[in-house]
N, C-alpha and C positions, 0 to 999 in steps of 0.2 A: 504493500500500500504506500510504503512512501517511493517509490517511485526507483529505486536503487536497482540498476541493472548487474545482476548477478549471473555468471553461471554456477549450478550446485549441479557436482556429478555425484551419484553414491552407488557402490554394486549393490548386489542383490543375491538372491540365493539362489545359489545355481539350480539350473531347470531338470539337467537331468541328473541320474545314480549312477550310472557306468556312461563309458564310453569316449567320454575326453579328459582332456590331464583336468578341467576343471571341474567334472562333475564331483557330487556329494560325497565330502570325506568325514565330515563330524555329523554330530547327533543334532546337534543346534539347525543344520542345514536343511532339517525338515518341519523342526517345531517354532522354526522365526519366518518361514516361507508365508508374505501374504497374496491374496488372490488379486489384490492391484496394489501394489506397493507405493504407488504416485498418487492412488485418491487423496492421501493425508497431506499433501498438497498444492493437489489443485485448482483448489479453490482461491490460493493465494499465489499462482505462479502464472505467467502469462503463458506458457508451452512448456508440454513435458513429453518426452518421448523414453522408449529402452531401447537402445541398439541392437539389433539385432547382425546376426552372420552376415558376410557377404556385402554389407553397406560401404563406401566410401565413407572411412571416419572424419576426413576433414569436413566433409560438405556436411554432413551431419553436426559437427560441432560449429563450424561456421553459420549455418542455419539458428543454430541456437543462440550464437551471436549477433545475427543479424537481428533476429526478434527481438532479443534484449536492450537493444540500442538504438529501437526506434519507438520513436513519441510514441506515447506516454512508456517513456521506458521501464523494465522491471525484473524480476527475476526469473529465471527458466530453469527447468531443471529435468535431469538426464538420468536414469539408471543403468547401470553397466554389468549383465551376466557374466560371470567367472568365466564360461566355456568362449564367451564372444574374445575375451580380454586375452585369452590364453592362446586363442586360435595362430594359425601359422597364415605367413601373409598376407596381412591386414590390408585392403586399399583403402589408401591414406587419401583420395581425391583428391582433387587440384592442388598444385604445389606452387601459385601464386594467385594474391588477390591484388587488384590495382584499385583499388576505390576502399573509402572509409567504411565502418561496418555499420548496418545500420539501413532504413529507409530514410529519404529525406523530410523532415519534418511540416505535417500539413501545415499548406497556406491560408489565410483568413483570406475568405471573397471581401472584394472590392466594396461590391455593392454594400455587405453586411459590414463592413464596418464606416462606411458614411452614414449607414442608418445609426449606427451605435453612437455617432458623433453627433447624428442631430437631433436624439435622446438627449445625450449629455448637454450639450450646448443649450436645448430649450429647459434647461434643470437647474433650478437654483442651488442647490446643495447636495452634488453630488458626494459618492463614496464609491472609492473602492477597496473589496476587500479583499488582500490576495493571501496564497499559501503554499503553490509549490512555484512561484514566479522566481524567487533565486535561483533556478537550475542552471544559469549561463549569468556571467558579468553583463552582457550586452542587456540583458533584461531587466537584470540587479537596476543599472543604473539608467537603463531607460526611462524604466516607471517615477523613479527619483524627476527624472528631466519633465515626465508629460504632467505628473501632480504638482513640480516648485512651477510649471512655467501656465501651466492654466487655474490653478489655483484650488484643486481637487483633493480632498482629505484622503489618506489614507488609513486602515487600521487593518491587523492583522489577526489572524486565530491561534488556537494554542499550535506551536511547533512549527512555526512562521518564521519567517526573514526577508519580508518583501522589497524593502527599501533601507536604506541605510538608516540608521536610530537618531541620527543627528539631522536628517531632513524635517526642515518647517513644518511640512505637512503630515509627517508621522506623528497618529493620533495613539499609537500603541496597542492595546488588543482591544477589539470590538465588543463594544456595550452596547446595551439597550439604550442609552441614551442616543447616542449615535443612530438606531434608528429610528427614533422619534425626530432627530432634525434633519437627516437624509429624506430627501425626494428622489432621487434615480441612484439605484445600487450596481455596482458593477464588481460581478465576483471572478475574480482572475487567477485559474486554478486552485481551486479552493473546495474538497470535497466537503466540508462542513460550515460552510459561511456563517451559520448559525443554529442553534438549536432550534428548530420551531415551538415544543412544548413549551421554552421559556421565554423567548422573543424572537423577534423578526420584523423583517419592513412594514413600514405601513401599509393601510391596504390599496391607496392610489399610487405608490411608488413604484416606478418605474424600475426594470429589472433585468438585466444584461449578464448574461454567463460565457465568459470566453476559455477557453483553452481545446489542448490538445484533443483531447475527449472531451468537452464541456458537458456531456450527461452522465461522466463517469459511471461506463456501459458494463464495468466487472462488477460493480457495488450491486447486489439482488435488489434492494429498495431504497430510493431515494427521490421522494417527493418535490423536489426545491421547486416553483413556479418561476416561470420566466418570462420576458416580453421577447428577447432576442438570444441565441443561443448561436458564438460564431466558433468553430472549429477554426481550430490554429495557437501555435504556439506564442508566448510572451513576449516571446524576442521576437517573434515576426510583426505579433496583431499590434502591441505598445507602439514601436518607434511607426507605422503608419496613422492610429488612431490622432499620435500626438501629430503628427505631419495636416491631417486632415482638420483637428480641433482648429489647430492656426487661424485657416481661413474662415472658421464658423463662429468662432470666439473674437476675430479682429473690432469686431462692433460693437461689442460688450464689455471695452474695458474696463468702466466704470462699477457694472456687477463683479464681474473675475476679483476688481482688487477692492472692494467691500467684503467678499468670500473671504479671500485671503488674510484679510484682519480679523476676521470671525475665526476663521480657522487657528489663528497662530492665538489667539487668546485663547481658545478651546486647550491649545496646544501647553499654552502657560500654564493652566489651570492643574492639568496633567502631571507638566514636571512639581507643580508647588506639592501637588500633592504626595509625587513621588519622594520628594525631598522632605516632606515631613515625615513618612513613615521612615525613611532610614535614619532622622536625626533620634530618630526614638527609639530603632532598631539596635544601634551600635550602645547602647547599655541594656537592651534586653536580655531576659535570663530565664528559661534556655533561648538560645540565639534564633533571633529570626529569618527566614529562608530571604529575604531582601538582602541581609547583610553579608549572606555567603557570595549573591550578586554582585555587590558592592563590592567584597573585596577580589571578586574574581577580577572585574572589570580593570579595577588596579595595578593588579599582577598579569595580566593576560597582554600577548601582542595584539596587532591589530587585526593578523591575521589569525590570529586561534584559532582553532576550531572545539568550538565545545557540540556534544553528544548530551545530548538532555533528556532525560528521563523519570520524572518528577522529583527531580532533584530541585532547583531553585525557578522561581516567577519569572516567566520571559522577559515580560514587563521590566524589569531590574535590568536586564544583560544589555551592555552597549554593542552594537554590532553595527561596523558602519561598511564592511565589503563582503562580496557573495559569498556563498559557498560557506559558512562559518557555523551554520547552525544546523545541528542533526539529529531531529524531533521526530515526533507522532511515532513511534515506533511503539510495537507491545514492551511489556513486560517484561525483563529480560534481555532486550536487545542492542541497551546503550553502550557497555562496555566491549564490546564485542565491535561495533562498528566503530568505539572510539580506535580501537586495534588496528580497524580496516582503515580508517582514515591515515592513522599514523603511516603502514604502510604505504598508502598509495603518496602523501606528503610527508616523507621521512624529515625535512625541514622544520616543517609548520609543528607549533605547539598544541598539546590537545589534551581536554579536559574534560571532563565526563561525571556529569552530575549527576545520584540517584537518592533514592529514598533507601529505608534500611531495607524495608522489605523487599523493593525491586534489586537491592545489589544482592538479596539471596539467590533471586529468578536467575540473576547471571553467570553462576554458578563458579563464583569469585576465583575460589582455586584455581581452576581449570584456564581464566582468562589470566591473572597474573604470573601463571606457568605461561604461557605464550607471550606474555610481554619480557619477561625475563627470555625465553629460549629465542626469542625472534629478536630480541633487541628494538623492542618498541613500547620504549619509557612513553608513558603514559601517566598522569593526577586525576583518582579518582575521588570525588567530593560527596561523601555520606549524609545526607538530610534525614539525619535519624530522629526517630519521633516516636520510638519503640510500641507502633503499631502500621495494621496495615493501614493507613491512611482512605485508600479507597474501597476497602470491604466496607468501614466504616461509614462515606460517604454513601454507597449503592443501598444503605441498611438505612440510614435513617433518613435518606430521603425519600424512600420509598414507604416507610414507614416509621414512621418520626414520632407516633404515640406507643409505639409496640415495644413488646415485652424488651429487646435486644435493647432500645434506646434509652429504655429508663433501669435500665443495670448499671453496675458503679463502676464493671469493666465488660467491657462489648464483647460477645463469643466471638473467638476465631476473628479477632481484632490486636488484641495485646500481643507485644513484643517482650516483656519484660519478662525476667531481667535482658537487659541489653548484653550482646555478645561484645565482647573487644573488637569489634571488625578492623580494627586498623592490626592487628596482629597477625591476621591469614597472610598478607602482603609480606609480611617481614620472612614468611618459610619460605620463601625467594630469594631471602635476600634487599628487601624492598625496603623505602620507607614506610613508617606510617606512624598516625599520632592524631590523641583523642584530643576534642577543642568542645569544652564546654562554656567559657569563660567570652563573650565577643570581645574583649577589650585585647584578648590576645591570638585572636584568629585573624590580623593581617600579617604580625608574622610568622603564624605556623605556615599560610599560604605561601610566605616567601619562600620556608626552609622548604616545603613540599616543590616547588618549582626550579628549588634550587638542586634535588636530588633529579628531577626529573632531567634537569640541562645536565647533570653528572650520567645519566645514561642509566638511570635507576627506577621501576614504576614506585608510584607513590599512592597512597590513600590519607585521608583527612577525614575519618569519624568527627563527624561534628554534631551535637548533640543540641536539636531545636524545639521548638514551640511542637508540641501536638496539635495534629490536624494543620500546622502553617504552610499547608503549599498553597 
């Protein structure tokens, strides 16, 4: 679902009991055999095949490449028979490719997006609200260009990096307020632009969905209503909508920069706010999840890359270039792609924020064995609040007078006692080190980033507010 093109190969249990050097040699080899070994994730991979005898393995892995790296890009995945893998003279198929891998990325029609522009243009307070638009810099800072230069709010969802954090017009994550002063909404890959149970547009606001899929056709149900729906990518549909506002917007200076002072006080109001909770943050006791933001921000380059995992409030994180933020992912999944990121930017910095109970999902061990064995020092940031955070949100918003929510400790909620999690890290060899105190959690950050530049992974158990994500 977030859009990460992967390939996963895994074997399987071989098919037959005699006959090739691969067939069935253990007892496991018949009671782990399932009758489709890829349902368990096909529902979440774009294609999956099992190689069979006799196929050209490159065009077959190339195939799988090509899927993977074309809009809306994602994961594919492969199983490999024993007897195929063992066989003798494998046809390896073509032995050059001269083009990038991949489809070329759909283009937005002309038509539909002059309509989209004279939506907008006829709209007094427009929004848009983006979520997988970081996937290319051209896009990053396109959208930056088309909202400072016509005067168009932006605000993002949870696991976003639409625009850089220092832009005028970033309004930060999408409130119900915000659709109460929006007239025309424009959602710019975004599979959840908002909850409808709890808010949404109003009912005469106008309603524009652009991207690669804009009815994101793998999601089973997904109601959003729409006025225009334009297939095409961010980096394509952006830099023409803003090309075309130009001429539609040239006669409306006078509104665009009345907006634009609306907006940047919307804006003000925003940071005042944000700045009052961290002045009150940085003596909180246990530490509040703004303030692990705060001091990441501090210590972090500009290119960091942080892996977010409800570990600390978007909101907080300054992030002003592409590529930096690596969200929406389940349970489980951030430390693991903080790994992949580090490989594929052995440069870049990277930090990996979770909750206590999602860093068990990760299955810690296993991931600080690979950062040690791979040499990809890596700071992981514990938001520990020794419970599960969202068993307890799913429990009493669902039922908020029941038996679970008027207990003095929630079933299959509590964490306590709290394990030392900074100590799993150290059977590595690692850093780690607990931070209860805020007053002294910027410079445990230092020392934790200071191990991490030493070629060392690191953890930071920090010890916060319950319930504070």
């Amino acid at each position: 679902r977030g859009r990460i093109p992967i390939l996963l190969a895994a074997g399987r249990t071989p098919l037959t009991e005699t006959g090739h050097a691969g067939s069935r040699d253990i007892g496991i080899h018949w009671s782990q055999e399932t009758f489709d070994q890829a349902s368990m994730l096909r529902d979440y991979v774009k294609w999956d095949y099992e190689l069979r005898a006799g196929q050209p393995v490159g065009t077959i892995v190339g195939r799988a490449l090509d899927i993977a790296m074309t809009e809306p890009k994602g994961p594919v995945y492969m199983t490999l028979p024993r007897e195929v893998l063992g066989g003798e003279n494998l046809d390896a198929g073509p032995k050059r490719r001269d083009r990038a891998l991949g489809a070329t990325p759909p283009a937005p029609s002309l038509d539909a997006v002059e309509r989209a522009a004279d939506m907008i243009a006829a709209a007094t307070r427009p929004l848009i609200i983006g979520g997988y638009a970081d996937g290319s810099a051209e896009a990053f800072f396109a959208l930056a260009d088309l909202a400072e230069t016509h005067a168009i709010a932006v605000a993002q969802v949870m696991g976003g990096s639409t625009l850089p954090s220092s832009s005028p017009m970033n309004l930060g994550m999408v409130s119900p307020e915000l659709f109460d002063w929006a007239d025309c909404i424009i959602v710019l890959e975004a599979p959840v632009p908002w909850i409808p149970k709890t808010a949404g547009p109003k009912p005469d606001a106008k309603q524009i969905h652009i991207g690669s899929d804009p009815l994101f056709s793998t999601y089973p149900h997904r109601g959003y209503e729409m006025d225009l729906s334009i297939t095409g990518t961010a980096e394509q549909t952006v830099p023409l909508l803003n090309e075309i506002l130009a001429t539609k917007l040239g006669k409306k200076s006078d509104a665009v920069e009345k907006r634009r002072a609306e907006i940047l006080d919307m804006r003000q109001k925003t940071e005042d706010a944000r700045a009052k909770i961290l002045s009150q943050a940085q003596s909180s006791t246990p530490i509040h999840p703004g303030w692990i933001a705060k001091c990441i921000n501090d210590v972090k380059s500009a290119d960091t890359i942080i892996a977010n995992e409800l570990g600390v409030p978007g909101a907080f994180l300054d992030l002003d270039q592409p590529g930096c933020l690596l969200g929406g992912g389940g349970l489980g999944s951030s430390i693991g792609a903080g790994l992949g990121a580090k490989l594929g930017a052995p440069d870049r910095q990277v930090i990996t924020t979770v909750g206590d109970g999602s860093y068990m999902f990760n299955v810690p061990t296993a991931c600080h064995f690979v950062a040690r064995a791979e040499n990809l020092p890596t700071l992981t940031i514990i938001n520990n609040n020794s419970e599960w955070y969202a068993v307890r949100r799913a429990t009493t918003v669902m039922y908020p007078e029941g038996r679970a929510a008027k207990s003095n400790t929630l079933p299959v909620v509590n964490l306590a006692p709290s394990p030392n999690y900074e100590k799993i890290v150290e059977s590595v060899d690692g850093y780690g080190e607990k931070v209860e105190d805020p007053a002294k959690l910027p410079a445990a950050m230092e020392r934790a980033m200071q191990a991490v530049e030493d070629g060392n992974p690191a953890v930071l158990n920090v010890v916060t507010q319950a319930g504070g994500r």
